[in-house]
N, C-alpha and C positions, 0 to 999 in steps of 0.2 A: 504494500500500500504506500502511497505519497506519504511525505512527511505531516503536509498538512492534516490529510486527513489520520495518522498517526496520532498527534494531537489531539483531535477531535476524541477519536475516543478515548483515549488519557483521561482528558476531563470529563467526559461522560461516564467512564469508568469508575473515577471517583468519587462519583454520588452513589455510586451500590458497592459501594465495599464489604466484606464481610457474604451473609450467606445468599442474598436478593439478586437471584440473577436479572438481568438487564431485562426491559419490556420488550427488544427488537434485539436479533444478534445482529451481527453487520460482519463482511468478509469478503473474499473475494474466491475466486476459481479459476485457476488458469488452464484450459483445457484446448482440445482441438479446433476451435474457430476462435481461440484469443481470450482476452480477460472478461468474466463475467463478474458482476458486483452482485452480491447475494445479500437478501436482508430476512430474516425470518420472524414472524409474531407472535402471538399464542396462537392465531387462525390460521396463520402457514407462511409459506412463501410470499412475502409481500413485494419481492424484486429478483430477479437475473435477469441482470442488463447488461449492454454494450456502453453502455454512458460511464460516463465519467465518476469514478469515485467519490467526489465531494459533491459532482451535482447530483446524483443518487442518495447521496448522504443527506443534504441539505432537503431535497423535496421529501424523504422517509420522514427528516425531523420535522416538518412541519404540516405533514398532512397524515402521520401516522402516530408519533408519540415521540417523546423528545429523550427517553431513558434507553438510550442507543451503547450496545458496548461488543467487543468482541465475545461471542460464547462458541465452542467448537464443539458443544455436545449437542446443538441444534445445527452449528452448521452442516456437519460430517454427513450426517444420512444424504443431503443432499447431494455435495460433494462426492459420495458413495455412487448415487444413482447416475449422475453427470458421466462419472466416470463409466457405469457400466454400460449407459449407453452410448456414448461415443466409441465402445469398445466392440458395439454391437451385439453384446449379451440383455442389452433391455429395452423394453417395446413401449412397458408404458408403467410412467411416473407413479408412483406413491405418495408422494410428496404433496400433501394439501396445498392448495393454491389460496390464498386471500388477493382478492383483486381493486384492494383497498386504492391505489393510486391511479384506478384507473376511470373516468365516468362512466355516467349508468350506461350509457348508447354504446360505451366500448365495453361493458362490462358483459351486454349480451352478445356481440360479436363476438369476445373471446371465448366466451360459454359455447358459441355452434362451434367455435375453430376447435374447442379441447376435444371435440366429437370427432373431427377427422382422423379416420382410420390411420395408424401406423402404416405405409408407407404408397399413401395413399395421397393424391392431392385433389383439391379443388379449388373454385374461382371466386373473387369476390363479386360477382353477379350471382352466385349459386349461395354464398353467406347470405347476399342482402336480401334473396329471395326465402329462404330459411327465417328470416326474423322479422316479414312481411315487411320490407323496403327495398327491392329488388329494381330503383333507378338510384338508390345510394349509394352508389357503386367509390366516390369522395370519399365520403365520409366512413364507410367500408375502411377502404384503406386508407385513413387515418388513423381510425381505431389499430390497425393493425401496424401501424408504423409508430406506434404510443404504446407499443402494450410490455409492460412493464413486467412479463415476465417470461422472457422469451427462452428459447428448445422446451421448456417446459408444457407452456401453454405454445404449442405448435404454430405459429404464423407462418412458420418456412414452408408449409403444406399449401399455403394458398399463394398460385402462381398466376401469371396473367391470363386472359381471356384468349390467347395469342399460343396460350400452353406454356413460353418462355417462364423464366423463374421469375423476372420483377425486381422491384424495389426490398431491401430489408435491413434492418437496422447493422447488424453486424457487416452489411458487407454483400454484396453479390456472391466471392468466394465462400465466405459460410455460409449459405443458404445453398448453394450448390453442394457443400461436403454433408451438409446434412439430410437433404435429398439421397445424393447416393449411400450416405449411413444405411437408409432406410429402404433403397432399393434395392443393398444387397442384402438385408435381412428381411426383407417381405417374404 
């Protein structure tokens, strides 16, 4: 992690000293499409993201709760599963999702996106139709260009209208490896 955000949790740290574990853990992932930023809640994963570590930091502390600190016994299971599926040993997540930073119109986009079959894709004409909005086709992929918890809540599944893969947060490269993850384990 940056120094900065090193700090950050120091001092956050220091308001639960002793046995109070933190209300969010906070950490990162460094796996096969790059660094992901992991945030976890009591309701589950409230972040893996391609963003920046203090901007992840910074919008968790203010739109999710502000007793932010490093804990590895919430983060690991995660970290666990990341690993097993980039390894191709897993299809689909455990990992409770909270979709706390996300709004309500992306919150049910990324509800039909978590339904896309393991190695399987679809379009976002076929989302917006699924959540009876089927010219939102925008706003669709906004939501999915925002969604704050990405290979978990699968966006890399929804490819253009065109079949090509698109836009995604991590990268055109990682959206393509994780495609092929999935298409050599389908």
């Amino acid at each position: 992690m940056s120094g900065d955000l090193d700090a950050l949790l120091r001092v956050t740290s220091d308001t639960y000293r002793g046995n109070t574990p933190p209300d969010i853990a906070f950490g990162t992932y460094d796996g096969a499409v790059g660094r992901l930023v992991l945030a976890v809640t009591a309701r589950g994963l409230v972040s893996c993201s391609y963003e920046d570590e203090n901007v992840v930091f910074e919008r968790v502390a203010k739109q999710v709760g502000r007793l932010i600190g490093s804990d590895a016994r919430r983060l690991d299971p995660v970290r666990r599963e990341l690993d097993a599926y980039f390894s191709g040993r897993l299809r689909a997540f455990s990992t409770r999702v909270d979709l706390a930073l996300a709004t309500p119109f992306a919150r049910t986009v990324l509800q039909k996106t978590m339904a896309v079959p393991y190695g399987t894709t679809t379009t976002p004409g076929r989302i917006g139709e699924l959540i009876g909005r089927p010219r939102a086709l925008r706003a669709v992929g906004n939501a999915l260009g925002a969604n704050p918890v990405c290979v978990i809540v699968p966006c890399h599944r929804v490819v253009g209208e065109d079949g090509e893969p698109g836009d995604y947060a991590g990268g055109a490269a990682a959206k393509r490896h994780l495609l092929t993850i999935e298409r050599r384990g389908a």
